[in-house]
C-alpha positions in Angstrom: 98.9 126.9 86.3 97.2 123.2 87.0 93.7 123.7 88.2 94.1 121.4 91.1 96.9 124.1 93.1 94.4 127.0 93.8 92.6 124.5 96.0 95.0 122.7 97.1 96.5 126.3 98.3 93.6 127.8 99.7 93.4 124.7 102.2 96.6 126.4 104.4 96.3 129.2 106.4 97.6 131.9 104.2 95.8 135.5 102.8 97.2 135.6 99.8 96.0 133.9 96.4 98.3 132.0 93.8 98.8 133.8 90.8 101.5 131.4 89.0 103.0 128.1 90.1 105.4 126.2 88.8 107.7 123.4 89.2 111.2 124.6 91.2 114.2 122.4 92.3 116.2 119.6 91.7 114.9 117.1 94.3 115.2 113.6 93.2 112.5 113.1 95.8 109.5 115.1 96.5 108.3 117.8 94.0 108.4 121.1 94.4 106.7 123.9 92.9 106.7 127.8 93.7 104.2 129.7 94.1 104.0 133.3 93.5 101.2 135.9 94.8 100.7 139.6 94.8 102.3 139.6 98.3 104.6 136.6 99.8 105.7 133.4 98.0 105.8 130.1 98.9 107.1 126.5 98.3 104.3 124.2 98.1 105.5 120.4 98.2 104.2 116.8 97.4 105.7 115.0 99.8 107.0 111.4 98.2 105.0 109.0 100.8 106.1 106.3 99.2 109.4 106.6 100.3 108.4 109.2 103.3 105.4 106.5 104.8 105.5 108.3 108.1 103.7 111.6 106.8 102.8 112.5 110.8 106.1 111.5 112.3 108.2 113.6 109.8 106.3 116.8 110.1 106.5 116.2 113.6 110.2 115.5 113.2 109.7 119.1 110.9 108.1 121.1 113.8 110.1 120.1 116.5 113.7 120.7 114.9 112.7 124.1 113.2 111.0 125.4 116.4 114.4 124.7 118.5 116.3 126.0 116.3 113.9 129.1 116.0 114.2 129.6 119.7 118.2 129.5 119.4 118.4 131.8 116.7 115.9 134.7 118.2 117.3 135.0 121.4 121.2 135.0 119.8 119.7 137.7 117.0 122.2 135.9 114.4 121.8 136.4 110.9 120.8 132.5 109.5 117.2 131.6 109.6 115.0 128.7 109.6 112.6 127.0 107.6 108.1 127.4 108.5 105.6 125.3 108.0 102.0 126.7 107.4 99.1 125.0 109.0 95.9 124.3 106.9 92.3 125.4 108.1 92.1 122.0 109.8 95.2 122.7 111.9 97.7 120.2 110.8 101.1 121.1 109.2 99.7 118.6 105.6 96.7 118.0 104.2 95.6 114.5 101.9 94.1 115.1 98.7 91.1 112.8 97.3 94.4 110.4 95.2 96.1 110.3 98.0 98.8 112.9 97.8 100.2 114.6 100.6 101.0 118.2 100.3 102.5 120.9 102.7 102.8 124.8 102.1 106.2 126.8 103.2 107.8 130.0 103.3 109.7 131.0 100.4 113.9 132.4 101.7 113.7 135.3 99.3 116.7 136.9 97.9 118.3 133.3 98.3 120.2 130.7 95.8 121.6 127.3 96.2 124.5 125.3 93.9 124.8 122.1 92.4 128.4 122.4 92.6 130.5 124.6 94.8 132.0 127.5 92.9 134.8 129.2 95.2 136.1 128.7 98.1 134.1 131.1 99.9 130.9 128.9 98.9 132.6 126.0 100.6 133.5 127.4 104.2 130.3 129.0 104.6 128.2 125.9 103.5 130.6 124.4 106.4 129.7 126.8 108.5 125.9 126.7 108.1 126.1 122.9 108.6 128.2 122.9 111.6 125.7 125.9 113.2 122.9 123.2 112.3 124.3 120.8 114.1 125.2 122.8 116.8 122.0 124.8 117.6 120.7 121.2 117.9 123.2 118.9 120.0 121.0 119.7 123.2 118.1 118.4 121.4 117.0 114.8 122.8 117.8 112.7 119.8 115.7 110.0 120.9 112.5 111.5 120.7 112.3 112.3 116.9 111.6 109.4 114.8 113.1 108.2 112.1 111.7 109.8 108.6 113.2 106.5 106.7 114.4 103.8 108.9 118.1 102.3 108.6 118.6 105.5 106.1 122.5 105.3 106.7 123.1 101.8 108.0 126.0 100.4 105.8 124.6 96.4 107.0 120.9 97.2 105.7 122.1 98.8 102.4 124.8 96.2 101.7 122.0 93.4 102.2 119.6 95.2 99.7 122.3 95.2 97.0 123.4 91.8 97.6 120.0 90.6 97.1 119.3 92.9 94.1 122.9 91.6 92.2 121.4 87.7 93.3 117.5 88.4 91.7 119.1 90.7 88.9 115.3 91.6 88.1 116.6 93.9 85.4 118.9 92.0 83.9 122.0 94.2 84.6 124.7 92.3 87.3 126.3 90.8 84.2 127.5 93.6 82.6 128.4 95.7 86.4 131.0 93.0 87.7 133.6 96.1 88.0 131.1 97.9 90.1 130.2 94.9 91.9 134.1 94.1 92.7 134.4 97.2 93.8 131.7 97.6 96.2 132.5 94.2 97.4 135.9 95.1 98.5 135.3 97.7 100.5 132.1 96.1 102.3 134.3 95.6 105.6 136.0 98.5 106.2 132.5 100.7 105.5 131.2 99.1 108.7 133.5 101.3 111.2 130.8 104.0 112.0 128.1 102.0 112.8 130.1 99.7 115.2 131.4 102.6 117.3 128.2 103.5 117.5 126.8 100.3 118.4 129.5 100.1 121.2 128.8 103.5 122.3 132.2 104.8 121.4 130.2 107.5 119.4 127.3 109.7 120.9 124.1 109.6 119.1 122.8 113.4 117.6 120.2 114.9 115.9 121.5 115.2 112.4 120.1 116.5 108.9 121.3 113.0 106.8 121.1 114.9 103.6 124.0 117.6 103.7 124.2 118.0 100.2 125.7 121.7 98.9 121.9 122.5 97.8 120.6 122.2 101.1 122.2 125.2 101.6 120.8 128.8 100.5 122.8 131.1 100.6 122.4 135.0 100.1 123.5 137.3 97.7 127.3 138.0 99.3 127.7 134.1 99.4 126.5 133.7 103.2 124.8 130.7 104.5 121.6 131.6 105.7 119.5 128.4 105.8 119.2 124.7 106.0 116.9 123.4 103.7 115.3 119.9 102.8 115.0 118.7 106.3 112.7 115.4 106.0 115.4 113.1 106.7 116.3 115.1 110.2 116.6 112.4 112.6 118.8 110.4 114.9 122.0 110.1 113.5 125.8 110.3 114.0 127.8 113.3 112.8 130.0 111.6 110.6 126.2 111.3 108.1 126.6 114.8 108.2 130.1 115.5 107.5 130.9 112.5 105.3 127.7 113.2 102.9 128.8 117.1 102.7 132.2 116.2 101.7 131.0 114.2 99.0 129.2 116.7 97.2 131.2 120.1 98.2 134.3 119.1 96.6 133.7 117.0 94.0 135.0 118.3 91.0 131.9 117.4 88.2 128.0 116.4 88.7 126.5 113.7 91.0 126.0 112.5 87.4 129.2 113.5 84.8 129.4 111.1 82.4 133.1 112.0 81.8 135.0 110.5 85.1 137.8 111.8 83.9 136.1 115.3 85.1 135.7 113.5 88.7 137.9 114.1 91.5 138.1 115.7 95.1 138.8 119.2 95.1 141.7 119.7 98.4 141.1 122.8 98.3 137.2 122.9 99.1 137.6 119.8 101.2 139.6 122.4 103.2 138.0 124.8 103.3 134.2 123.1 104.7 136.0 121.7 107.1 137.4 124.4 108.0 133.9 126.6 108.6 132.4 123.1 109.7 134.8 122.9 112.8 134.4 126.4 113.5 131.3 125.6 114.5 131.4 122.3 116.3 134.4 121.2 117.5 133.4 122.5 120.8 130.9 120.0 121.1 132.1 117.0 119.4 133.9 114.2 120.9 137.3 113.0 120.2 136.1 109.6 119.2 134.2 111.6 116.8 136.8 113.7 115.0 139.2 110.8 114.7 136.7 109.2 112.0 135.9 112.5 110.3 137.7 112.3 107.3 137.2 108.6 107.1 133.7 109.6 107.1 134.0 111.3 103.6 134.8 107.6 102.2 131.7 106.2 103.7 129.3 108.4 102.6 130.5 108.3 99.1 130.2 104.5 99.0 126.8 104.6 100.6 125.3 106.9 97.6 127.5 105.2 94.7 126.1 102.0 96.7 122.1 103.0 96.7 122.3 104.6 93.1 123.9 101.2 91.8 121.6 99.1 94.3 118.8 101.3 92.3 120.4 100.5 88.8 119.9 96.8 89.7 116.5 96.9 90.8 115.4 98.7 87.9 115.4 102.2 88.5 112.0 102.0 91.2 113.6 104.7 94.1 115.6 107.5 92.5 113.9 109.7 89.7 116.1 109.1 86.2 116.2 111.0 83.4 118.0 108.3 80.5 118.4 104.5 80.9 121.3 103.8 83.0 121.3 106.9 84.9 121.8 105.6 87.9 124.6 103.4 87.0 126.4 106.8 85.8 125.5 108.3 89.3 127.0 105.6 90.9 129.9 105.3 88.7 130.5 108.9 89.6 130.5 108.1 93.2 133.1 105.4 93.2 135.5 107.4 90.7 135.1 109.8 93.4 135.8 107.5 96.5 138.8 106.6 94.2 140.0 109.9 94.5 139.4 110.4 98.3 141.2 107.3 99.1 144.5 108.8 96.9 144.2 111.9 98.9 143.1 110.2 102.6 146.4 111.0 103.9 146.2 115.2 103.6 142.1 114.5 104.4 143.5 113.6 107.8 146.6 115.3 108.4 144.4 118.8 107.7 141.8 117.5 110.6 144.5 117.4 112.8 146.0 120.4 112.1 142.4 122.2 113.0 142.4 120.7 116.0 146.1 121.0 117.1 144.5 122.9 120.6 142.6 119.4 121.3 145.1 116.7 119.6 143.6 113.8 118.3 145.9 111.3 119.3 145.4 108.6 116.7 143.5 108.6 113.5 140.7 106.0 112.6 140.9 103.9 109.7 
C-alpha cells in the first residue's frame, strides 16, 4: 500500500482503517483504487481536475442528483440503489492534497460487477432498464440548476471545430496518413447536427442526464440485475438522446471500444433490442414524441461523437484520453466508425423496432 493513502483516508469521516488498497477499474479518466478494511470498503478516487476544473460544482452536481434519487428510491422501497459520498473532518464531500490532487472517498456496492461488453441478452435489458430508471427518478429534477461538469461535453459544433483545427495544426504529425478517417468524419458533419438544433429550437426538452451511459456504468448483482448507476461526474444538463445514443454504442457492439480486428465490429440487433426494450419500459411515459422520433438516430450520433474525440485525441497527440500503445486512439476511433458503419446498414430495423415499442403512442414520422 502507498504511504500517502492512510492519510489521505483518515481525512474522511469514516471508523474504519485501510488495510490494503489498490488500483480498481477501467476509467480512462480519474483513478480509482479500493480500499479494503476489517469492516466496510470503499472507493477512494483522484478526481482528473484537469479535465474536471470545477471540483465544487461537480460534487455539488454529485450531492444533489444522488440525494434525489435517494429520496425516490426510499419512499418507493425498490431494489436499485444509489451511490454516497463521505464527507472529510472539514465537512466538504473532497479534500486537496499538498500537489494539488483532489480526492473523494465512497461506498463500495458490494456483491456487485460491471462488463466491458454485454454478455446475454438479459445483461442488455436490465442495463436498459437501470438507465431508463436513472433518468426517470430524475426528469422532475430542475435541469438548470446543476452545472455543467465539462462544458459543451456533447455539442457536435464545438467538437467538430476542435478536430478541424487539430487536422489544420497536425502537431503530431498524423493527418497525412488519416485522410480515410478524416473523409469520413467529414461527410457526416451535417447530418450529426440534428440533436442539437431541435434543441436549440426547443423542439426537444432539456433533462438531467448521466452523459456517460457506457455498459460499465452499470453494476449489476449476482442474478444479472441492475442495481446502480455509477460514474456520475458528467451528470448534467443534457438531452436524452446523450443517454440513449452513447448506451447503444457500447451495449451492442460486438468487440472492444478498442479491437484491433474490425472485422470483429458490428452492432449486435439483438442487444440493440433488447436495451431498448428495458430502456422504454422505463421512460416512455415521460418522454416526448419529438424525442423518440430521434432515438435510434441517436445511436449514430453518439458513435461519431466518441470515434470523433478519440481521433480528435489521436491528432493532438494523445494529451486527453489515457493510451496504452502508440496509436491507440486511432484504433479506438477506428472501432467507432466501423461501428457507425454497421448502424447505418441496420438504421432501418433500429427504427422500425422503436416504433413497434411504442405502437400505443405512434410516432408518426421518423427523424433522420
Amino acid at each position: 500500500m502507498d504511504s500517502k493513502f492512510p492519510d489521505l483516508i483518515s481525512q474522511f469521516q469514516i471508523n474504519e482503517k485501510p488495510i490494503n488498497v489498490f488500483p480498481f477499474g477501467s476509467g480512462h479518466i480519474n483513478d480509482t483504487y479500493k480500499v479494503e478494511t476489517e469492516g466496510r470498503n470503499y472507493l477512494l478516487q483522484r478526481i482528473n481536475h484537469s479535465i474536471f476544473k470545477d471540483v465544487e460544482g461537480l460534487t455539488g452536481n454529485f450531492l444533489k442528483v444522488t440525494g434525489h434519487i435517494r429520496e425516490k428510491l426510499n419512499s418507493s422501497n425498490s431494489g436499485p440503489q444509489t451511490l454516497k459520498l463521505y464527507p472529510t473532518h472539514s465537512n466538504t464531500y473532497f479534500l486537496k492534497d499538498h500537489e494539488g490532487n483532489y480526492w473523494r472517498l465512497l461506498d463500495f456496492i458490494e456483491d456487485s460487477s460491471s462488463y466491458d461488453l454485454v454478455e446475454n441478452q438479459t445483461i442488455a435489458h436490465e442495463g436498459g432498464k437501470a438507465y431508463g430508471e436513472f433518468v426517470k427518478m430524475l426528469s422532475d429534477f430542475p435541469a438548470e440548476t446543476l452545472v455543467e461538469t465539462i462544458p459543451k461535453f456533447h455539442d457536435i459544433h464545438f467538437r467538430l471545430d476542435n478536430f478541424r483545427k487539430a487536422a489544420k495544426n497536425d502537431s503530431a504529425k498524423r493527418a497525412d496518413d488519416s485522410k480515410n478517417e478524416i473523409d469520413f468524419i467529414e461527410a457526416r458533419a451535417e447530418e450529426m447536427k440534428c440533436i442539437i438544433r431541435l434543441g436549440t429550437e426547443g423542439k426537444i426538452p432539456l433533462r438531467v442526464t448521466h452523459n456517460d451511459t457506457k455498459i460499465n456504468n452499470v453494476l449489476f448483482d449476482k442474478t444479472g440485475k441492475g442495481i446502480c448507476v455509477i460514474d456520475l461526474d458528467t451528470v448534467m444538463p443534457g438531452y436524452i438522446h446523450y443517454d440513449f445514443g452513447d448506451s447503444i454504442r457500447t451495449f451492442t457492439n460486438t468487440a472492444s471500444e478498442d479491437e484491433p480486428d474490425l472485422s470483429k465490429v458490428g452492432m449486435d440487433p439483438d442487444y440493440y433490442a433488447a436495451f431498448t426494450r428495458g430502456f422504454l419500459e422505463e421512460t416512455k411515459a415521460i418522454l416526448k414524441t419529438e424525442e423518440l422520433k430521434y432515438l435510434a438516430f441517436s445511436a449514430k450520433l453518439m458513435t461519431y461523437i466518441i470515434g470523433l474525440r478519440f481521433f480528435t485525441d489521436h491528432l493532438e497527440g494523445d494529451v486527453y484520453y489515457k493510451t496504452k500503445y502508440p496509436g491507440h486512439n486511432l484504433t479506438r476511433a477506428k472501432t467507432q466508425f466501423k461501428l457507425l458503419e454497421s448502424m447505418e446498414g441496420q438504421f432501418l430495423f433500429m427504427k422500425q423496432y422503436i416504433e413497434s415499442l411504442c405502437n400505443d403512442n405512434p410516432i408518426s414520422q421518423y427523424g433522420t
